[in-house]
C-alpha positions, 0 to 999 in steps of 0.5 A, a space after each residue: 542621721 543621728 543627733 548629737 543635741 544635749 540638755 545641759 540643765 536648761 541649756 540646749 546644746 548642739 553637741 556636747 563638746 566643750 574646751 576644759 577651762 583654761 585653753 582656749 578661755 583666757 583671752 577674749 580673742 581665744 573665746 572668740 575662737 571657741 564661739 565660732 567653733 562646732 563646740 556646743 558651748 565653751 567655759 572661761 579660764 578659772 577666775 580669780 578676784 583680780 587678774 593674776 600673771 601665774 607661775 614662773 615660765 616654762 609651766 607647761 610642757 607636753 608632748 604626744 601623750 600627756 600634758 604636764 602644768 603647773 600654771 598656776 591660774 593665770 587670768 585676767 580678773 573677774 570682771 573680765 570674763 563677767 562683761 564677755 559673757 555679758 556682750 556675747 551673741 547668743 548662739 552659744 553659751 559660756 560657763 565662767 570658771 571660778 577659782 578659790 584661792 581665798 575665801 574672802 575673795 570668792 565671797 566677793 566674786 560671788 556676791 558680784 555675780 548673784 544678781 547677773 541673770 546671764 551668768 547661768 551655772 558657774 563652776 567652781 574649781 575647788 581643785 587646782 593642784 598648781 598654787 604653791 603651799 596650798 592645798 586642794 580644796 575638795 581634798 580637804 573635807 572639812 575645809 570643803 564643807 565650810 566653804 560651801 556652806 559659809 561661803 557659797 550658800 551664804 554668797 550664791 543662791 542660785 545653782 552651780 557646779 564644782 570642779 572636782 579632782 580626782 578620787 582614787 577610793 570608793 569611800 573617798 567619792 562617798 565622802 564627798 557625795 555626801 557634802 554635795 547632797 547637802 547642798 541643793 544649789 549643787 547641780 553638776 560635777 566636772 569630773 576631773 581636773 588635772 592629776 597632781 603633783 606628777 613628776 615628769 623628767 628630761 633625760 637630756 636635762 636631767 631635771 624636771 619639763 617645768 619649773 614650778 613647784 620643783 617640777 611638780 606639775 598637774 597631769 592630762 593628757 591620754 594617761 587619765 582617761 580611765 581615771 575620768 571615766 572612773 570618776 564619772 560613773 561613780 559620781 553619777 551612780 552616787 548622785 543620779 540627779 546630778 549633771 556629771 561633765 566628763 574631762 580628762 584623756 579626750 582625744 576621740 569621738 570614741 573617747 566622748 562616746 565612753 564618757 556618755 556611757 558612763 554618764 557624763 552630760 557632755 564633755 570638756 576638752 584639754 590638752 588635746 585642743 591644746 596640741 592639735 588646735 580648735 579644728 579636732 573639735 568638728 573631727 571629734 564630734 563627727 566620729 562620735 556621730 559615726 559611732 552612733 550611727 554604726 551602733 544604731 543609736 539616734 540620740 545619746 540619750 539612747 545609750 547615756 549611762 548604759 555602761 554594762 
């Protein structure tokens, strides 16, 4: 029997399946859910200093293809998701999502967090396309450098990732590989968030499926697959060093499988836990067992960025 056993760092995962922050990650009772799951460790809804309620409602909209959001990061503060990981069981662990919507407040949050030993790898999402007249961060190159340097390496000194969006050049991802290099405490990339600013329409309506942002939403779903997976290679081909985390168009043991072979060290889950429910995690990591075992392989490291 093959084995699904990951090496996150210094984190020894049983499989490599996780849900994407922001489902399954906003309320304790939802990451209670997630901690009795088959995943092999879960992620927080991005954080911000204080709790936010998010965006007008309907901001999320879906169907059985795609997810269309402009959420808008609500969360509840934090604090909140700190002292969860703080009294959670071992078994499991727990990445806290960081959101930067001001850099005054995540030097806070980061100065908060430095001194707490069970707080291991934050993400930093410098990539939210749903906040109303700002931009994304990582699009920004200049305004990415600055942050990192004046306020993570001044706020944090231990080691953390980023969430990224997506990048649609080769020249892009030399740009931004190069302002990671340049900071060591960098140790995984999360590949990618949603898609943004898409326009999705109701025939019936007439209008937009969300209100938000005139209707502008970030994209998931089975439609940004070959995105990810673009961005996943080329990430990992850029900075093999670097821990790469495949999200985005997961849906199958087959999916997971091709992000692995890209190079992803395991692999975050959206809109298809959102749609389909926390059951498809058990589904999705014995079809990618079932891959393994038809093609020979006993460990996944046996094929991990082995793309031809």
């Amino acid at each position: 029997m093959c084995s699904l056993v990951t090496r996150f760092r210094s984190l020894i995962l049983h499989n490599p399946i996780s849900n994407a922050a922001g489902v399954f990650g906003t309320h304790t009772d939802e990451l209670d859910q997630m901690f009795r799951t088959h995943s092999g460790l879960m992620v927080t809804k991005s954080a911000t200093l204080g709790s936010r309620v998010g965006n007008k409602w309907p901001a999320y909209w879906e169907n059985s293809q795609i997810s269309v959001n402009s959420m808008g990061l609500p969360n509840n503060g934090i604090e909140y998701y700190v002292d969860y990981i703080r009294d959670l069981p071992e078994g499991k662990p727990c990445i806290l999502s960081i959101a930067n919507i001001d850099n005054e407040q995540t030097a806070d949050i980061l100065q908060y967090i430095n001194e707490l030993d069970y707080i291991k790898y934050p993400e930093i999402n410098v990539s939210c396309p749903n906040i109303e007249g700002k931009e994304q961060l990582a699009y920004d190159y200049e305004g990415l450098e600055y942050f990192l340097t004046n306020i993570l390496d001044k706020n944090y000194t231990k080691p953390y990732g980023l969430k990224l969006p997506p990048y649609f050049d080769p020249v892009h991802i030399d740009l931004v590989s190069d302002i990671i290099e340049s900071h060591p405490n960098i140790v995984f990339l999360t590949c990618i968030n949603s898609v943004g600013n898409v326009l999705h329409i109701d025939i019936d309506t007439e209008s937009s499926v969300i209100i938000p942002k005139s209707g502008l939403g970030g994209l998931g779903g089975d439609y940004i697959l070959p995105i990810a997976l673009s961005n996943v290679y080329q990430f990992k081909k850029r900075l093999p060093h670097i821990d790469i985390i495949g999200c985005g168009g997961i849906r199958s043991g087959e999916d997971v499988f091709k992000h692995i072979l890209v190079g992803a060290t395991f692999v975050q889950i959206g809109t298809h836990l959102n749609r389909k429910g926390l059951g498809s995690i058990e589904r999705i990591a014995e079809e990618l067992r079932s891959i393994m075992n038809k093609k020979g392989y006993q460990t996944l490291d046996d094929f991990r960025g082995h793309y031809k």
